[in-house]
C-alpha positions as CSV (number, residue, x, y, z in Angstrom):
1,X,0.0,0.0,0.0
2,X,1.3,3.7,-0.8
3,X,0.6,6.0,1.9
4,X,0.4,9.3,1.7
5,X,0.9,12.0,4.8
6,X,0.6,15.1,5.6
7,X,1.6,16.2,9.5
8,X,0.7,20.1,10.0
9,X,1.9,21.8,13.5
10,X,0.8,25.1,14.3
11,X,2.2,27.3,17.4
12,X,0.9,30.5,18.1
13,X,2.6,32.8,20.3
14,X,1.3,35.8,22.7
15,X,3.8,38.4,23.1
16,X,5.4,37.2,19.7
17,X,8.5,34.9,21.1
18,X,11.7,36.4,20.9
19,X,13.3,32.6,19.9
20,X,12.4,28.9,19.9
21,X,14.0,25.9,19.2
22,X,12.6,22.9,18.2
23,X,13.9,19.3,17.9
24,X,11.7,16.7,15.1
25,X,11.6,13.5,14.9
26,X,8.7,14.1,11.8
27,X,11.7,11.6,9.6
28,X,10.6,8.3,9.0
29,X,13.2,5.6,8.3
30,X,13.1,2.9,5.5
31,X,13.3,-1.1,6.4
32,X,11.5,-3.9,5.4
33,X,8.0,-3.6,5.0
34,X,8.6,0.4,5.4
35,X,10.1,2.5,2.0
36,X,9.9,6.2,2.1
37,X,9.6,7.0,-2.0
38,X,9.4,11.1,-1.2
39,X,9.6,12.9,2.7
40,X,10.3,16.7,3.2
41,X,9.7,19.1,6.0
42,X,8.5,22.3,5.9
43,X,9.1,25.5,8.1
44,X,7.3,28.5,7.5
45,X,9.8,31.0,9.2
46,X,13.2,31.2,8.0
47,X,16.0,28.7,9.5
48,X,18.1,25.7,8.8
49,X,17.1,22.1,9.9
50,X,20.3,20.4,11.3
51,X,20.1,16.9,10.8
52,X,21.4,14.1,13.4
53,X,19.9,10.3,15.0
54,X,19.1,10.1,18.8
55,X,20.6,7.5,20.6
56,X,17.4,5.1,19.8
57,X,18.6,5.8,15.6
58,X,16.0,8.0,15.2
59,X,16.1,10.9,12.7
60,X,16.1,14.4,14.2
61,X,15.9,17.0,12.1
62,X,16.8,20.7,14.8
63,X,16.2,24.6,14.3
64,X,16.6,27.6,15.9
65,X,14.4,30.5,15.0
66,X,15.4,34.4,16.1
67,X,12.1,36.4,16.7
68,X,9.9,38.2,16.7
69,X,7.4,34.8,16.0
70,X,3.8,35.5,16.2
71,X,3.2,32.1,14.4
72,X,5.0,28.8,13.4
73,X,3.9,26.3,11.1
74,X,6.3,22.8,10.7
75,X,4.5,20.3,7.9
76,X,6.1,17.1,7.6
77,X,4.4,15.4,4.4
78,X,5.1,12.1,2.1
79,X,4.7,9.0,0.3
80,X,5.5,5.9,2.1
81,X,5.3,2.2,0.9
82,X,4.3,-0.4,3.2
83,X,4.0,-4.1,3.2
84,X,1.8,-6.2,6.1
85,X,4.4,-8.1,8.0
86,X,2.1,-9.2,10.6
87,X,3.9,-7.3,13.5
88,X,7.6,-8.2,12.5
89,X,10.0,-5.3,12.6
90,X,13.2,-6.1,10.8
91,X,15.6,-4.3,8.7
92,X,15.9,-1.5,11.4
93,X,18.5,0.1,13.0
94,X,19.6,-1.6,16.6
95,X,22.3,1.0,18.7
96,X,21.2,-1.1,22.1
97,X,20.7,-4.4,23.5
98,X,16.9,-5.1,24.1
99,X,17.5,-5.5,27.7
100,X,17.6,-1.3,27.6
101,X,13.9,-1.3,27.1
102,X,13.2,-3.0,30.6
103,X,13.4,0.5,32.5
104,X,10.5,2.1,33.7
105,X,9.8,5.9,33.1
106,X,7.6,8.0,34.9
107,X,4.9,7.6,32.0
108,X,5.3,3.3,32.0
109,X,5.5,2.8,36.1
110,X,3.3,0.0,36.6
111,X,1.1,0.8,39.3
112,X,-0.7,-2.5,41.4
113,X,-4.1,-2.9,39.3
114,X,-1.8,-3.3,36.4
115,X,0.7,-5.9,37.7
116,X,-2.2,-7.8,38.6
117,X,-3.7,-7.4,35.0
118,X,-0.1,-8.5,33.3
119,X,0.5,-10.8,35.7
120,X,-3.0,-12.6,35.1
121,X,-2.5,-12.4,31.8
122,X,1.3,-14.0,31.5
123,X,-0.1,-16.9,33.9
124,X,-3.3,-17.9,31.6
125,X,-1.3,-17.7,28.3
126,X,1.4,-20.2,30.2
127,X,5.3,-19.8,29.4
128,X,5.8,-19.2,25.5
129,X,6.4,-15.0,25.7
130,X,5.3,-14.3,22.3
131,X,1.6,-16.1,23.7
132,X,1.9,-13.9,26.9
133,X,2.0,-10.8,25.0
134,X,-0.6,-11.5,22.5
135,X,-2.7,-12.5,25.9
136,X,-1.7,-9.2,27.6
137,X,-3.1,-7.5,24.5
138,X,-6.4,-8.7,24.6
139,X,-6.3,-8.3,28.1
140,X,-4.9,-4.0,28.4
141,X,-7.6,-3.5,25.2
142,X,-10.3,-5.5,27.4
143,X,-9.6,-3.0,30.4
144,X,-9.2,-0.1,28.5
145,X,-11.5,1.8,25.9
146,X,-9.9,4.5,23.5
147,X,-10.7,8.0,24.7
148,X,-9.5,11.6,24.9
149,X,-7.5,12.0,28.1
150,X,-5.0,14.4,29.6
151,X,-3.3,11.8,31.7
152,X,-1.2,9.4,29.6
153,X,0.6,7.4,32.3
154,X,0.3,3.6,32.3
155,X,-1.4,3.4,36.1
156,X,-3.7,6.3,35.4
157,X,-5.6,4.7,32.0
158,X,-5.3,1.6,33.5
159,X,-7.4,2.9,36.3
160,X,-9.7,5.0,34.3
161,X,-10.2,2.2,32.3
162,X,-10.0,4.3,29.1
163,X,-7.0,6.6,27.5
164,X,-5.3,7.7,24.2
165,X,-3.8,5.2,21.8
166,X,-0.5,6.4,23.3
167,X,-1.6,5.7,27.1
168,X,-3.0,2.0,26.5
169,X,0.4,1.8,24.8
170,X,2.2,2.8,28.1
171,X,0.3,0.0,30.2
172,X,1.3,-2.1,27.3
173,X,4.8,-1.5,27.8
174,X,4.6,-1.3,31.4
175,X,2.9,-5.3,31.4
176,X,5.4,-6.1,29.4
177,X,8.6,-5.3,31.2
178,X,6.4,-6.1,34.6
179,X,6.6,-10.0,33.4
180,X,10.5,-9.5,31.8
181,X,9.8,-8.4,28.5
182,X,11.7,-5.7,26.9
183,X,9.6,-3.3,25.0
184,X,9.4,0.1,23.5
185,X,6.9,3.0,22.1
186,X,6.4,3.6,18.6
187,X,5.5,6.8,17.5
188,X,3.7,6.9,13.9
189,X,0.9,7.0,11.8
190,X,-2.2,5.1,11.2
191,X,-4.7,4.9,7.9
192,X,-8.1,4.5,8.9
193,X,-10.6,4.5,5.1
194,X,-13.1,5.4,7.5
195,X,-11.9,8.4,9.0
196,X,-13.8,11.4,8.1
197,X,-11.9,14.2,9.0
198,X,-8.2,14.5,10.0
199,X,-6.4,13.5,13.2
200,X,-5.2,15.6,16.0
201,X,-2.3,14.1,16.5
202,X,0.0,11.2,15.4
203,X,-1.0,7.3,16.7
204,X,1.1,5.2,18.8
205,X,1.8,1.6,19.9
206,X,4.3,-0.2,21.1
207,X,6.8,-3.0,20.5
208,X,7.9,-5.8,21.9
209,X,11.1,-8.3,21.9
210,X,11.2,-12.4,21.5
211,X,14.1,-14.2,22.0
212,X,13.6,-16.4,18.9
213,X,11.5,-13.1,16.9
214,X,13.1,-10.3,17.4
215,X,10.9,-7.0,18.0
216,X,6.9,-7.4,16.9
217,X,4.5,-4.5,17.0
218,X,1.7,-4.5,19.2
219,X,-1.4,-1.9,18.8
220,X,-3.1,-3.0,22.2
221,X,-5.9,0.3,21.6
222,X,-7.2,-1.9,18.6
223,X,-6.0,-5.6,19.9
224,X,-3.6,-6.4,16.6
225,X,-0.1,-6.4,15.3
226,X,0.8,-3.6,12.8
227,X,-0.6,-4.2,9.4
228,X,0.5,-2.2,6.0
229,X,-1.7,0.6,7.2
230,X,0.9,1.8,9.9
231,X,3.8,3.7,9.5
232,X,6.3,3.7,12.1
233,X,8.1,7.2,12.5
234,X,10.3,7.0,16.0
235,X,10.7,4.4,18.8
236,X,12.1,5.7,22.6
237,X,11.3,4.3,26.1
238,X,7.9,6.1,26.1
239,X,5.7,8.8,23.9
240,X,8.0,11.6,25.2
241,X,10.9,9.9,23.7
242,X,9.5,9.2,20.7
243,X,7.2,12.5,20.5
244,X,7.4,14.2,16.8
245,X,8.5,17.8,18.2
246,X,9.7,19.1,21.1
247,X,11.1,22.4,21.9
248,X,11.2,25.8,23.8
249,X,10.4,28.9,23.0
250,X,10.9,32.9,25.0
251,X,7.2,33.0,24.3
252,X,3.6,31.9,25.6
253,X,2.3,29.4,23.4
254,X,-1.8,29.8,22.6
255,X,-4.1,27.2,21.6
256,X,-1.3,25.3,19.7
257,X,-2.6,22.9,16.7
258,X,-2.2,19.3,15.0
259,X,-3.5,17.9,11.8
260,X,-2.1,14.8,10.4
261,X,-3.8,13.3,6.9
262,X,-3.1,9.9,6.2
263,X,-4.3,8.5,3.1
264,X,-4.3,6.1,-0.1
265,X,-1.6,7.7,-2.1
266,X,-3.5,6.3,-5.2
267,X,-7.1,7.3,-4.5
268,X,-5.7,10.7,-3.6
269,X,-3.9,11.3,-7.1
270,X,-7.4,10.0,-8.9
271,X,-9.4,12.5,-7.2
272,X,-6.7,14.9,-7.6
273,X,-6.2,16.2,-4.0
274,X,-2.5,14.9,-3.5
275,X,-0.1,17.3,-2.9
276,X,3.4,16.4,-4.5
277,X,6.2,15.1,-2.4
């Protein structure tokens, strides 16, 4: 499937800023199942993007902007081509053992309710760890609803019982390394044919690491493994580490903004609303 994206970020600023800096990981990389055909990012003020890769091998793209900003608009926007894998992650770049993504982060601390929930879930799927996480899938979607909420921690839409795709991917994680599996958050994009009207904000899931596998994606908010409508954009210990800007700025931002389009690359260029890469 040919994917075609289009992430819009819009900061406002009140007094203009005199500065900001910002730090993107809006870059997707290639690997099997995942080629980028055409990826560019756009900055409406005028600055240099400085490219570099995080420790994680993700692509960070940095600028610095002098003032005075009343506005700034980043668009990210491609083609991508994907392949359904079933889950499996391979071709990618690997700077660290697996046994990194075991530590906890103030976003993935496993609170009681949920060691009870991973640990329920490890026992009734038995020993084989690719089993227990597909069990521990079922069992975080079961508990947990997709919703808007401010609170992304692991314990807190655990407790809630609902939470954003990126906080039923914390408890994810959190199970995970609670029974001694490494795993990681993926920050990227999801097509849904049904969607009517564009997101506010990228999805997320998370990955996990077998022994005899290697790493397999996991979307515990919709209880299956990454198909060819996913596109995976960054990886870090949680959805801060992996989140598609960060930055600063001598400024107060107002009522800051996210679009993100994802859509057949094809259909769009037969109904003429694709917007060259």
């Amino acid at each position: 499937m040919r994917l075609r994206i289009v992430h819009e970020l819009v900061y406002r600023y009140d007094p203009p800023a005199k500065w900001a800096i910002n730090a993107l990981r809006l870059t997707p990389r290639g690997h099997d199942g995942q080629f980028v055909t055409g990826w560019r990012i756009e900055v409406d003020q005028d600055c240099r993007l400085e490219g570099s890769s995080d420790p994680f091998g993700n692509l960070v793209q940095a600028f610095t902007i002098a003032g005075p900003i009343d506005t700034l608009t980043v668009t990210a926007l491609g083609e991508i081509e994907t392949q359904d894998l079933a889950g499996l992650v391979r071709g990618t770049r690997e700077r660290f053992q697996p046994t990194v993504f075991l530590r906890d982060t103030p976003l993935t601390e496993p609170s009681a309710a949920l060691a009870r929930l991973a640990r329920g879930a490890a026992e009734a799927a038995g020993p084989e760890p690719l089993a227990r996480l597909h069990r521990l899938m079922a069992s975080i979607r079961e508990r947990c609803a997709r919703a808007a909420a401010e609170d992304e921690t692991a314990a807190a839409t655990v407790a809630a019982g609902a939470g954003t795709a990126r906080g039923i991917a914390h408890a994810f994680i959190a199970g995970a390394r609670l029974i001694g599996i490494p795993a990681r958050y993926v920050s990227g994009y999801l097509y849904e044919p049904a969607a009517d009207k564009a997101a506010a904000g990228e999805h997320g899931w998370a990955e996990a690491h077998v022994p005899s596998i290697g790493w397999i994606g996991f979307d515990p908010s919709a209880n299956l493994c990454p198909t060819d409508r996913y596109v995976r954009l960054a990886v870090g210990l949680d959805a801060l580490g992996a989140a598609p800007a960060r930055g600063a700025a001598d400024g107060v931002v107002v009522a800051p903004s996210v679009r993100v389009s994802v859509a057949d690359a094809a259909a769009s260029k037969r109904q003429g609303t694709d917007r060259p890469a």
